[in-house]
N, C-alpha and C positions, 0 to 999 in steps of 0.2 A: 423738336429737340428739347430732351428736358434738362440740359444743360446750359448753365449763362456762358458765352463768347469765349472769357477767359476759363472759367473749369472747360472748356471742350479744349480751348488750344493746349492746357495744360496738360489735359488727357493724351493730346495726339502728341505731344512734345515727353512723353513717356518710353517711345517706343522710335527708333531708329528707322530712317524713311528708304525704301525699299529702293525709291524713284533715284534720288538726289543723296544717296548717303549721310542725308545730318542726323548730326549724331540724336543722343537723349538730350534733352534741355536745349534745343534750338530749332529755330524755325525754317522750313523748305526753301530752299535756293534756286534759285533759277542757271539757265545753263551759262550765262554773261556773270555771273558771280551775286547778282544782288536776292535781297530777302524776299522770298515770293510772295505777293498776296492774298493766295489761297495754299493751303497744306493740300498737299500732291493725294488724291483717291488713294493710292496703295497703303499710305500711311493712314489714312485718318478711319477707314474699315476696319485697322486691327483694333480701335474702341468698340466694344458691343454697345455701345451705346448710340454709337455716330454708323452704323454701317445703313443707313436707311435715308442717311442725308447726301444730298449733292454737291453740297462745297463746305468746304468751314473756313472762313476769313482768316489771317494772320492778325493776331492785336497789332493795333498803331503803335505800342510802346517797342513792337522789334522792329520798326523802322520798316515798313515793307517798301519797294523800289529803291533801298539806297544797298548802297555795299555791306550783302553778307557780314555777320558776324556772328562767331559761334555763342549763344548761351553760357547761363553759368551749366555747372553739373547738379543735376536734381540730385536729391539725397531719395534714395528708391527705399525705401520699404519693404521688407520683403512679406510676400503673400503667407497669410494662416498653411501652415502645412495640412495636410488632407489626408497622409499614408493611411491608408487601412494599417489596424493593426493586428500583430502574429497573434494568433493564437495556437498555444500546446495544450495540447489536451491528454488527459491521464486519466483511467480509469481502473479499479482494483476489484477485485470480493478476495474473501479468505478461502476458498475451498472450491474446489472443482463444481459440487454439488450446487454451489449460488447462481445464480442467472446474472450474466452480464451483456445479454444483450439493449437492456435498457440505458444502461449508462454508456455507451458505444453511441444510439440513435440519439442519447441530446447533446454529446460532444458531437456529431454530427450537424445537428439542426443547428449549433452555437456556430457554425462554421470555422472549425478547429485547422489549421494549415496542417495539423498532424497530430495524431492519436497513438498512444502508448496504450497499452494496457496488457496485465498480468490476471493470474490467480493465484496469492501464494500469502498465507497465513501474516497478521500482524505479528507474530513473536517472532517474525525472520527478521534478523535487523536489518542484514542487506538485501535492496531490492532492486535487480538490475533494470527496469522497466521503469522504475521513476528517476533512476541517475540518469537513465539514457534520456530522459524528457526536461530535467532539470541542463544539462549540458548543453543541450540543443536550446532551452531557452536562454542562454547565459549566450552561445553561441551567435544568436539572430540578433540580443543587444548591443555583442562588440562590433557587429556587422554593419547596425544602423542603428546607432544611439541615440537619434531623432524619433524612430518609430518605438512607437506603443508595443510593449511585449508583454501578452497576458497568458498565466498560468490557468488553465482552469479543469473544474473536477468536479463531477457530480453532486459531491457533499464532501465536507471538510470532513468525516471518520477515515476516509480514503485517504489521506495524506501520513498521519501518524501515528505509532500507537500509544502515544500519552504527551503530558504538555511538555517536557522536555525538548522531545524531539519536533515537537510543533514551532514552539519555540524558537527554536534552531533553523530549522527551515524557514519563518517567517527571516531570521536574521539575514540567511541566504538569499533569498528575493530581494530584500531591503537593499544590500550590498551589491546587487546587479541591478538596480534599476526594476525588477519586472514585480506585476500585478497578481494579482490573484482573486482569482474569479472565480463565486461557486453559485451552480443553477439551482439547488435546492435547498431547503432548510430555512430559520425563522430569518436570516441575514444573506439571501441571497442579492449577489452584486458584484462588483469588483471592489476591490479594494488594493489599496496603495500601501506596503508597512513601512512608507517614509514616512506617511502621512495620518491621518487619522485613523487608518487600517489597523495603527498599529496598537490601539484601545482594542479593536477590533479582537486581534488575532489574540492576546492575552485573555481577554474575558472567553473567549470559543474554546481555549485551550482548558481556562481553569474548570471551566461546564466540562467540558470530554474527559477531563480526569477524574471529575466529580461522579460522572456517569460510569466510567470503568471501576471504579473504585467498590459502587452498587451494587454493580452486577457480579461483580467477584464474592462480595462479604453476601451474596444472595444463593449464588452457587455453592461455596460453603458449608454454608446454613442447610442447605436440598441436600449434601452428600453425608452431613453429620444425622440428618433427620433417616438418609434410608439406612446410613450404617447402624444406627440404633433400630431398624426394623429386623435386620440381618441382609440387609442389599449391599452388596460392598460394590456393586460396580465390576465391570470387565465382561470377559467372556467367560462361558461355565467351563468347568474343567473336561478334556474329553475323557481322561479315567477320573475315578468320582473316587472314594475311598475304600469303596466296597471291592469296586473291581482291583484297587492298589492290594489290599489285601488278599482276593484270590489270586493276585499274579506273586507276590511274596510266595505264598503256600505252596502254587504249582512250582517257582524256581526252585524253595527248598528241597523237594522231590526230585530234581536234576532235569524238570523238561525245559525242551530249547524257550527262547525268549520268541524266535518267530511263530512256535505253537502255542505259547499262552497269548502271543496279539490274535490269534486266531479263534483261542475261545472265550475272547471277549467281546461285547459290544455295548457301543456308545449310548446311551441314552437320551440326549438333545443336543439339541442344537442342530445345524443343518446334513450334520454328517449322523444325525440318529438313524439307528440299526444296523449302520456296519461295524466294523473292527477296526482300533486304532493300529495304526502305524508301526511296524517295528523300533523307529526313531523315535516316537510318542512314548512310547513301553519302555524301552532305556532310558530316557530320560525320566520319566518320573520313578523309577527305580532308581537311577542314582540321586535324582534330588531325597527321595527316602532315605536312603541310606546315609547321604550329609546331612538330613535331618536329624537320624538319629546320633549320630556324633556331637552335633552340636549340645543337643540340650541332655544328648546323657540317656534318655532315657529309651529303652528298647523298643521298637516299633513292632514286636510282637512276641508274644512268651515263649520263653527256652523251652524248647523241645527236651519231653521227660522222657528216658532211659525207662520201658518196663523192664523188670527185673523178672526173671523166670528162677525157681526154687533151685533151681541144679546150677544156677550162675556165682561163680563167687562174690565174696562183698570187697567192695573196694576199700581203697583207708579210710577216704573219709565216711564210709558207711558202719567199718569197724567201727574208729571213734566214738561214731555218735550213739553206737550199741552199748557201750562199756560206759559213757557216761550215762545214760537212761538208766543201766541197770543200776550201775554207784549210789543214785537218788534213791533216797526212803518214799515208800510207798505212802500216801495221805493216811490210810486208814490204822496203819501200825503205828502214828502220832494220836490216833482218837483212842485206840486201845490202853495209849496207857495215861 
């Protein structure tokens, strides 16, 4: 026994005697009512420490063979709590196109009690798949405010799209008590933003605005550089100008709009070498023609009236006869 006398009796005096019903804080009783002088086997095996010895004496200071009396009440201590703690797990990408099965397998391997995850662009402000993660962890705190509730996410980009909102969110955790935990990146850990975390989660946020801010004034810069090449960006147009133009020419002639989509065709893109759409056709027809209203100027020259000898002359054809002639000729000014 690696216990002195008194730490064993004190140990077995912890725990309620199975035998003899004394309480905590006193020593086994005999059935005649006096103090026993040895603590009853049932009791003194519930110490892991005594379960290998054969008797453990009662101290002489509880009077053993005289009249029972109970102890004072020990003051008990209550044990380190142990609870595993929850983990919520959240995982995002922006587009269908990203792979998310990486960030799935290490909220996995983190042993997450449950996993959220979405694909749905940062410029969406609401994201139902992180409220529904954040709820349920606010929910497991009011449930048991003793246990550990950690938030956790692949890498901190997955949480917000700038520091505001990061910000905010830290505020949120703060105010329910829970954690936040990321497996990757130069600050991977947990972290607490009652507590030190909350240096933490400021410096992470002012970096990730820093970073968004780069890569926007970088993109920019890439779409000012191709527009000054002539790349504007989009898709190519399926009628081009050429064919807007023979399609004008053919409507002014009175053919249907489904026979001119028919004698044209596309040039690129994945639909080259067929013929655009009769919907395609009208609509860039009428965006021409509110083109040409807008700026005034005619999307293609007035149709000229030939005139045959035997046709009469109109007014204003008159007019401009009788003034032509009214005019002194150049060379009848050199003559004199």
């Amino acid at each position: 026994m690696d216990l002195t006398p008194d730490q064993a009796a004190l140990a077995v005096e912890r725990h309620e005697c199975p035998n003899c019903d004394a309480p905590v804080g006193s020593a086994c009783r005999t059935r005649g009512g006096k103090t026993a002088a040895k603590y009853h086997t049932p009791r003194f095996v519930l110490v892991p420490a005594l379960r290998e010895e054969l008797e453990i004496p009662v101290p002489a200071d509880r009077g053993p063979g005289r009249a029972w009396k109970q102890g004072p009440a020990l003051v008990v201590v209550p044990a380190p709590r142990t609870e595993r703690p929850v983990r919520i797990g959240y995982a995002r990408t922006s587009t269908a196109r990203q792979e998310l099965a990486s960030q799935l397998e290490a909220l996995r391997r983190a042993e997450c009690h449950k996993v959220f995850s979405e694909q749905i662009s940062t410029r969406v402000k609401v994201r139902p798949e992180l409220k529904k993660a954040l709820a349920l962890a606010h929910q497991f705190k009011e449930a048991a405010p003793e246990t550990p509730v950690i938030f956790t996410v692949h890498e901190l980009k997955r949480l917000a799209r700038n520091a505001a909102e990061l910000m905010t969110l830290s505020a949120e955790l703060q105010a329910g008590g829970i954690q936040l935990e990321l497996l990757t990146g130069p600050l991977t850990g947990i972290y607490d933003p009652g507590g030190m975390g909350a240096m933490f989660f400021a410096v992470l946020a002012v970096a990730g605005q820093i970073e968004r801010n780069y890569i926007r004034e970088k993109t920019l810069e890439g779409q000012v550089i191709a527009a000054s090449k002539g790349n504007h960006g989009g898709r190519p147009k399926v009628i081009d100008d050429d064919m807007l133009t023979f399609a004008v020419a053919l409507k002014d002639k009175g053919v249907p709009v489904p026979e001119i989509a028919k004698k044209l065709t596309i040039k690129v893109g994945k639909n080259a070498g067929k013929s655009p759409s009769v919907a395609s056709l009208y609509r860039a027809l009428a965006e021409a023609e509110a083109a040409t209203v807008d700026d005034g100027m005619p999307l293609r020259p007035k149709p000229v009236r030939i005139r045959r000898p035997e046709d009469p002359l109109t007014p204003e054809e008159i007019d401009l006869r009788d003034r032509l002639q009214a005019q002194p000729h150049p060379s009848a000014e050199t003559r004199r």
